[in-house]
Structures are given as structure tokens and as C-alpha cells.
C-alpha positions as a Python dict, from the first residue, in 0.01 Angstrom:
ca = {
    (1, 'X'): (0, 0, 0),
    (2, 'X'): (130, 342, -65),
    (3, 'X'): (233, 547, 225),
    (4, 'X'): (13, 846, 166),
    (5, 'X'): (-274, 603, 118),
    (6, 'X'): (-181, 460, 436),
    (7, 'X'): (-117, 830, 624),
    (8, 'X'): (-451, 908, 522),
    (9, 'X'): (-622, 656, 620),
    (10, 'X'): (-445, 652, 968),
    (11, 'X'): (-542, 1059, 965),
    (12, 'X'): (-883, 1005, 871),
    (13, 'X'): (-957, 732, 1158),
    (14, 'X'): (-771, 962, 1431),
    (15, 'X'): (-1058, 1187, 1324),
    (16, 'X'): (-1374, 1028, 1351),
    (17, 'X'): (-1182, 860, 1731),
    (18, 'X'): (-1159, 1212, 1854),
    (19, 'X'): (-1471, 1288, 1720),
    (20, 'X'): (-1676, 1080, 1846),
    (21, 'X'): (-1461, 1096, 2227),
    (22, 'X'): (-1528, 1455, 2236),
    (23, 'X'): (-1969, 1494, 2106),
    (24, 'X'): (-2214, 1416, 2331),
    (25, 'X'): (-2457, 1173, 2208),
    (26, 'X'): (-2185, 1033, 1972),
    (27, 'X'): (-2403, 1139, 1609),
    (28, 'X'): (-2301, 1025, 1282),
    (29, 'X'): (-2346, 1067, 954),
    (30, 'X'): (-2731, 987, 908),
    (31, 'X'): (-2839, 979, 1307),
    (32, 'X'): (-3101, 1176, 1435),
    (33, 'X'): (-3028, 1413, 1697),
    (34, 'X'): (-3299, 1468, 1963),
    (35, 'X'): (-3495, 1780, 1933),
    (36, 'X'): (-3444, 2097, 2158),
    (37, 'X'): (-3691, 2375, 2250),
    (38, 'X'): (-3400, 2636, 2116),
    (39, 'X'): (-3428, 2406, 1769),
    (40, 'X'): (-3776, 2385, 1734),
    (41, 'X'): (-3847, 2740, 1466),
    (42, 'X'): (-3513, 2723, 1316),
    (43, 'X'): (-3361, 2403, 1235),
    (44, 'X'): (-2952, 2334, 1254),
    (45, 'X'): (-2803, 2168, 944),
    (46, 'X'): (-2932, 1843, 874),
    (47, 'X'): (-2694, 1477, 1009),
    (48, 'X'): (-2822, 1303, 714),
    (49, 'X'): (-2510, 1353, 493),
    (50, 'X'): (-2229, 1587, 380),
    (51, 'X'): (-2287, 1950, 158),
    (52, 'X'): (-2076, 1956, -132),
    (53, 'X'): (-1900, 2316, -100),
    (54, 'X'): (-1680, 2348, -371),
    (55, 'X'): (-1463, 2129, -643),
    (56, 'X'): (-1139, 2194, -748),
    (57, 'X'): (-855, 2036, -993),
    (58, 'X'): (-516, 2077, -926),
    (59, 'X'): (-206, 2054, -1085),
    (60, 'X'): (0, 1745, -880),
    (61, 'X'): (402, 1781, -1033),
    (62, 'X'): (606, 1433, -1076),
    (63, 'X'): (888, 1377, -854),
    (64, 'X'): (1174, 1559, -1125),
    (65, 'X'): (946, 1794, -1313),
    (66, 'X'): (997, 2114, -1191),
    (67, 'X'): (761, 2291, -1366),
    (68, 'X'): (397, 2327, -1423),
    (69, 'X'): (334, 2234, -1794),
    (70, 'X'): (36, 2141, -1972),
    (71, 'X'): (164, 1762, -1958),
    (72, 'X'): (140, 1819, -1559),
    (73, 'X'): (-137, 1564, -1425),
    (74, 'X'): (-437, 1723, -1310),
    (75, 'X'): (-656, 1550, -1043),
    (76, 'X'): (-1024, 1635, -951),
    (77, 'X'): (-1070, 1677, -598),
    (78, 'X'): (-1439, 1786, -374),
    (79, 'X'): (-1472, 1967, -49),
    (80, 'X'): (-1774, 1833, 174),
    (81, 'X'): (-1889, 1996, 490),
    (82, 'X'): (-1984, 1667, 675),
    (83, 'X'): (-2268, 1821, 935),
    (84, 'X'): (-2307, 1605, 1190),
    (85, 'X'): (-1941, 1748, 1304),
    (86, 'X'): (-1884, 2008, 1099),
    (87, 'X'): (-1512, 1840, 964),
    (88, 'X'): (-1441, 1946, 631),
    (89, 'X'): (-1398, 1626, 408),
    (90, 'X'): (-1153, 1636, 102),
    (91, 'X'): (-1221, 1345, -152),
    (92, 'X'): (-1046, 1298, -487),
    (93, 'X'): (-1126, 1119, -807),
    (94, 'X'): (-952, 859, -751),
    (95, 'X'): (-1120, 754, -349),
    (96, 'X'): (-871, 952, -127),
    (97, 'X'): (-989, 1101, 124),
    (98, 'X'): (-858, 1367, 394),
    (99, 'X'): (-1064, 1542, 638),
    (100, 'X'): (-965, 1861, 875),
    (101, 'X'): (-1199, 2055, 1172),
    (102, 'X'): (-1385, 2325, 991),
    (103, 'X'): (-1620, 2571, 1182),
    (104, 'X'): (-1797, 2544, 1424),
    (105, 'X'): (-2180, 2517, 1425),
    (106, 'X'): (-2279, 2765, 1662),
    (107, 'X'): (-2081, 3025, 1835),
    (108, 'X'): (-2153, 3314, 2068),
    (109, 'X'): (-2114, 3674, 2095),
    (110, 'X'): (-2223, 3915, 2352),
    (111, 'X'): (-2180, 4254, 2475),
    (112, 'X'): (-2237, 4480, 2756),
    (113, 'X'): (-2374, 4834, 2692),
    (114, 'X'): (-2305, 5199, 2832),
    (115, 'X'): (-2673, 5187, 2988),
    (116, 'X'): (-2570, 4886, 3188),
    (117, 'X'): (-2753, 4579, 2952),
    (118, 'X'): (-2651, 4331, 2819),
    (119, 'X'): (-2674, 4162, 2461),
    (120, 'X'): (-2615, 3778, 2416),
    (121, 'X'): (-2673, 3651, 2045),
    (122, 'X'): (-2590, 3216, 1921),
    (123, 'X'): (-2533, 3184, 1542),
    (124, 'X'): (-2393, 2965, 1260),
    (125, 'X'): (-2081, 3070, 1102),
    (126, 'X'): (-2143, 2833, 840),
    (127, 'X'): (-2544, 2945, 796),
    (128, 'X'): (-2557, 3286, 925),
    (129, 'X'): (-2890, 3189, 1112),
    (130, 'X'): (-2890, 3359, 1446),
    (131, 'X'): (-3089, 3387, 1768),
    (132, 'X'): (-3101, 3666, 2090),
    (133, 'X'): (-3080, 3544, 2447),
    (134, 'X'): (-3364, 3696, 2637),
    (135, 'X'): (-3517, 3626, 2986),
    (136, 'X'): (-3865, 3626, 3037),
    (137, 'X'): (-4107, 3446, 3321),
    (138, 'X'): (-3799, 3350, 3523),
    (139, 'X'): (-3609, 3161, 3230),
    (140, 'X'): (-3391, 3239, 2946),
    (141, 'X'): (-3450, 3108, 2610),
    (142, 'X'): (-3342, 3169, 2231),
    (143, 'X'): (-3571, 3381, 1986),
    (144, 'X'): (-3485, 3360, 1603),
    (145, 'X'): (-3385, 3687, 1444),
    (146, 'X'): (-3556, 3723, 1124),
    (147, 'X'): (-3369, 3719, 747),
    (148, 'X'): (-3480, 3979, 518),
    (149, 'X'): (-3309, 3749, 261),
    (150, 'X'): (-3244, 3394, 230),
    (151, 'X'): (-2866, 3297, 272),
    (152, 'X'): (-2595, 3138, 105),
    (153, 'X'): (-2360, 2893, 262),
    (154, 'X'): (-2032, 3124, 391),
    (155, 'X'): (-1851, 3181, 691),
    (156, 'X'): (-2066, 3430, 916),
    (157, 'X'): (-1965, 3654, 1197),
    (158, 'X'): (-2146, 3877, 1424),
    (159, 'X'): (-1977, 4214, 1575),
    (160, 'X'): (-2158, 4425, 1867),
    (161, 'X'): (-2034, 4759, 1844),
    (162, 'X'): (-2116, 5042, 2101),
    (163, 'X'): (-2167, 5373, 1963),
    (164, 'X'): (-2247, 5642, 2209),
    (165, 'X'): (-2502, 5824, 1981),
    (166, 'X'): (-2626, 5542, 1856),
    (167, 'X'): (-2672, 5279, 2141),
    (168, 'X'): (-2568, 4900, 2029),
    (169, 'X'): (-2487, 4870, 1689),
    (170, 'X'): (-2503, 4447, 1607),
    (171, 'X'): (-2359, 4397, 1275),
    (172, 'X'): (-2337, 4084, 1030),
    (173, 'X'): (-2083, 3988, 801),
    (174, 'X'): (-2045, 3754, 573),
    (175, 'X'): (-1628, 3677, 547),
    (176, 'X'): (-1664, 3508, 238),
    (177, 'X'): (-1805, 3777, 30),
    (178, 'X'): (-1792, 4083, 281),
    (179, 'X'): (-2208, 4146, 257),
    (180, 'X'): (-2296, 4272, 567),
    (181, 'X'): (-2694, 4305, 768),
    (182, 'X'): (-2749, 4554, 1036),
    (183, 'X'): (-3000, 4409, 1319),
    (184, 'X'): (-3329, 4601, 1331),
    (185, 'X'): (-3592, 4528, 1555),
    (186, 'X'): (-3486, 4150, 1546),
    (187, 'X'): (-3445, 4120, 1192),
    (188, 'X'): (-3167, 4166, 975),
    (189, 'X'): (-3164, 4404, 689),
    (190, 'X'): (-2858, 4403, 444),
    (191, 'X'): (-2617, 4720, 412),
    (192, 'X'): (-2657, 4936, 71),
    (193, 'X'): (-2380, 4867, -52),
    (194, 'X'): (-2423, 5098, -391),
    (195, 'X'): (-2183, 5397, -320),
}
């Protein structure tokens, strides 16, 4: 067997063990994952498989050709985003497969204010979807934030900025293509972006 075969197959198996040491519930590809009362209006990616994000082919050299020529062999290779995890799989034409830790599924950001509150927000870097902590009736639970659009796949971030004019500003961005929403009343509503 070929050594980067075998390297790869050693790297890929590491992976899922760690995986699968470190998530509660121990998911996989395909399981169902119990419902939650902060789940129930907006769904999380689905477990039931892997979202092709992007194909590429690349130029591999030869040992001894230093160049890149149009004799150079080209080979096809496809990103997945496997969900259950969130790893970022790497599979070529020809069944080799490498996979890595890509982002995480939900992240948090929060901020305290000049007037003494407090903002707490949980979103998806990799769907954008977000929700705000509030407390109401002696409990704290997650509200959706309404999309004035529906989004693209990308790699999402959320920035609380005090201004003292202003109050909280709570801005959007998406990393990938630099689009950005301003939060208005709970619901997001993209920046002109036309001067």
C-alpha cells in the first residue's frame, strides 16, 4: 500500500476517534439528533449527509518535473462539509480522502452596553442563522432573528459595536463575500452597498 494512502487513512480514523470521544450523544453521519426547544423554529443543518461546497482540480508535479506544464497531471478533488461534526472532508477522483476541523456550528457573541444591559446573540458561522438570548417568566431562552433574505452557505460573523449616539450597533458579516446586515428590531436588513 502506498504510504500516503496509508497516512490518510491513519489521519482520517484519528478523526472520527476524537470525534466521536469529544460529542455528546456520539451522532453520525445519518443519526437523528434529539430535538431541543432552542431548535424547534429554526432548524440546525441536517446529520443526514455531507454539503458539497466546492470542487477543485489541481495541478499534482512528478517527482523531477519542476515545472507546471500542460503535460502536468491534473486531479479532480471535492470539499464536503460533513454536518453532523462540521469536519471538512476532502475526496479525490480517484477515493482519497482527507478530512480537517472546519467551523464550528454555533458560536456566541455578547456585549455589555453603556446603559448597563446586556446583549447575548448564538449563530452559525457556516449558515448565518442567528438567535437573541432573552429572559422572560424567570427563564432564558433563544428567539430567532428574522432574514430579510435567504442565505448562502459562507462563513458568518457577528460584531456588537457600542456607539455612544447610537446605542448597540449588532452587525453581520459575511467573510466570504464581505455582505454585511445591520439588526433592526430583530431582523436583519442588508447594508446598501451601492456607493
Amino acid at each position: 500500500m502506498d504510504h500516503r494512502k496509508a497516512l490518510l487513512g491513519v489521519c482520517l480514523g484519528v478523526v472520527l476517534v476524537v470525534a466521536f470521544a469529544i460529542r455528546p450523544g456520539n451522532y453520525f453521519l445519518g443519526a437523528e439528533q434529539p430535538e431541543s426547544p432552542a431548535t424547534t423554529s429554526v432548524r440546525p443543518p441536517p446529520t443526514d449527509g455531507s454539503t458539497v461546497f466546492q470542487g477543485h482540480e489541481l495541478s499534482v508535479r512528478a517527482i523531477g518535473e519542476t515545472q507546471f506544464t500542460d503535460q502536468t497531471k491534473k486531479v479532480a478533488v471535492e470539499t464536503h462539509r460533513e454536518h453532523a461534526f462540521g469536519h471538512m472532508v476532502y475526496v479525490t477522483e480517484a477515493g482519497a480522502v482527507a478530512a480537517v476541523q472546519g467551523p464550528s456550528n454555533f458560536e456566541i457573541r455578547w456585549g455589555l452596553h453603556a446603559d448597563g444591559s446586556r446583549s447575548t446573540f448564538r449563530f452559525s458561522p457556516y449558515r448565518g442563522t442567528a438567535w437573541r438570548l432573552l429572559f422572560a417568566n424567570n427563564r432564558s431562552f433563544w428567539r430567532p432573528l428574522r432574514d430579510s433574505e435567504t442565505l448562502p452557505l459562507g462563513d458568518y460573523d457577528i460584531r456588537l459595536l457600542e456607539a455612544k449616539d447610537k446605542g448597540a450597533w449588532i452587525i453581520r458579516i459575511n467573510r466570504r463575500t464581505g455582505k454585511t446586515w445591520e439588526l433592526v428590531d430583530d431582523e436583519w436588513l442588508a447594508v446598501d452597498e451601492s456607493e
